[in-house]
Each structure stands twice: as structure tokens, then as C-alpha cells.
C-alpha positions in Angstrom: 25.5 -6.7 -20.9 25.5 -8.4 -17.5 22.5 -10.2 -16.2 22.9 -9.3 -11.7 20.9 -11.0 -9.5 20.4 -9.6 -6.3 19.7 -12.1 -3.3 18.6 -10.4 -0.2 20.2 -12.3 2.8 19.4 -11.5 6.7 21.0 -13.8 9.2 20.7 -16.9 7.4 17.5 -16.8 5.7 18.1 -16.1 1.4 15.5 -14.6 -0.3 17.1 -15.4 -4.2 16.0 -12.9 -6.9 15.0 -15.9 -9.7 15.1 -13.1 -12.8 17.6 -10.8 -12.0 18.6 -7.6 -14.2 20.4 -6.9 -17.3 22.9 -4.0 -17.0 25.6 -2.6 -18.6 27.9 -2.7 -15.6 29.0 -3.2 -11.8 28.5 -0.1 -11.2 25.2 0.0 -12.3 24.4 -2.7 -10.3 25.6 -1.3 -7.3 23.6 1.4 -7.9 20.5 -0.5 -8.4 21.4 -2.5 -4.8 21.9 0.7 -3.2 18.3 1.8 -4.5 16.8 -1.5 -3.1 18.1 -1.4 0.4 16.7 2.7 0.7 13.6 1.3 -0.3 13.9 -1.6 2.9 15.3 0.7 5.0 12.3 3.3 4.2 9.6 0.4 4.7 8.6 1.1 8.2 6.3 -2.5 7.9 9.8 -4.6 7.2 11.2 -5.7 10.5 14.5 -7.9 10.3 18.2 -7.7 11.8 18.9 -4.6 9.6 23.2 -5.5 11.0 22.8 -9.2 9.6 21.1 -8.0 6.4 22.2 -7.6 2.7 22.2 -7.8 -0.8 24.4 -10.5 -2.7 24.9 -9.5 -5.6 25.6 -12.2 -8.6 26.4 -12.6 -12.2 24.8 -15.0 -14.1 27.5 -17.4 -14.3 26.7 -17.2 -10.3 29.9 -15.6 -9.3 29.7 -13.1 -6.4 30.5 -9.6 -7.3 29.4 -7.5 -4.4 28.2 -7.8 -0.9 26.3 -4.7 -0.1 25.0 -4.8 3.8 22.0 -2.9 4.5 23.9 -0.9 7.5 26.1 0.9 4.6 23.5 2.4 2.9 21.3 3.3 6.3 24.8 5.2 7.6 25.2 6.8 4.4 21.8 7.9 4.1 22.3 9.3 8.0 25.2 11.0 6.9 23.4 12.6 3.9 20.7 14.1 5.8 22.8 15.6 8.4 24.4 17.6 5.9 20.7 18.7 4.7 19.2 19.5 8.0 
């Protein structure tokens, strides 16, 4: 098991996630970052440069292993309920 953290960076301000998760893999961290960003993107209170925002994801050796930016998951999302309409 990997401890992630996930850092949410917009512009330059870094909020840093001080406990981060234990999982069993990247992919289930992906996941979890994916899950994160819906639940920004859905908060209609949040107001930030949603095309300078993401998640950093780290291991806890602090290594990057992903980049996620918010507009990914916004277009995909898009995409998704086009095909539901």
C-alpha cells in the first residue's frame, strides 16, 4: 500500500493535503482525484481559475505521480452528459 497525497493547486496558490490516503494503487488514486475535482467542479460556492487548477498528486516519498487539471474532469463530465441527454 501507497500513502497519495493530493495537493490542490490553482495558479500559484497550494493548498497541501497534510494526511493523504493509503491505497493500493495509481489507479486508485486517480480515481480518488477524479472524485475530488467532480465534487469542486459541483460546488457552485468555490470560485477559482478552474483552467489554472489541479490536483498534484504525491507519494509519500514526495514524488509526483500525476497531474490531474480540473478542466479534464469538467470536459469529461460534459462529454458524459451529452451522451445522457
Amino acid at each position: 500500500m501507497t500513502v497519495y497525497y493530493f495537493h490542490f493547486q490553482s495558479g500559484h496558490r497550494l493548498i497541501m493535503d497534510p494526511d493523504g490516503v493509503e491505497l493500493q494503487s495509481t489507479a486508485d488514486a486517480l480515481e480518488v482525484a477524479a472524485k475530488l475535482a467532480a465534487g469542486l467542479l459541483d460546488d457552485r460556492e468555490m470560485s477559482c481559475d478552474w483552467a489554472r487548477s489541479a490536483f498534484r498528486v504525491e507519494d509519500q516519498h514526495q514524488r509526483r505521480v500525476f497531474r490531474l487539471p480540473l478542466t479534464t474532469v469538467r470536459d469529461r463530465d460534459n462529454r458524459s452528459r451529452a451522451f445522457v441527454n
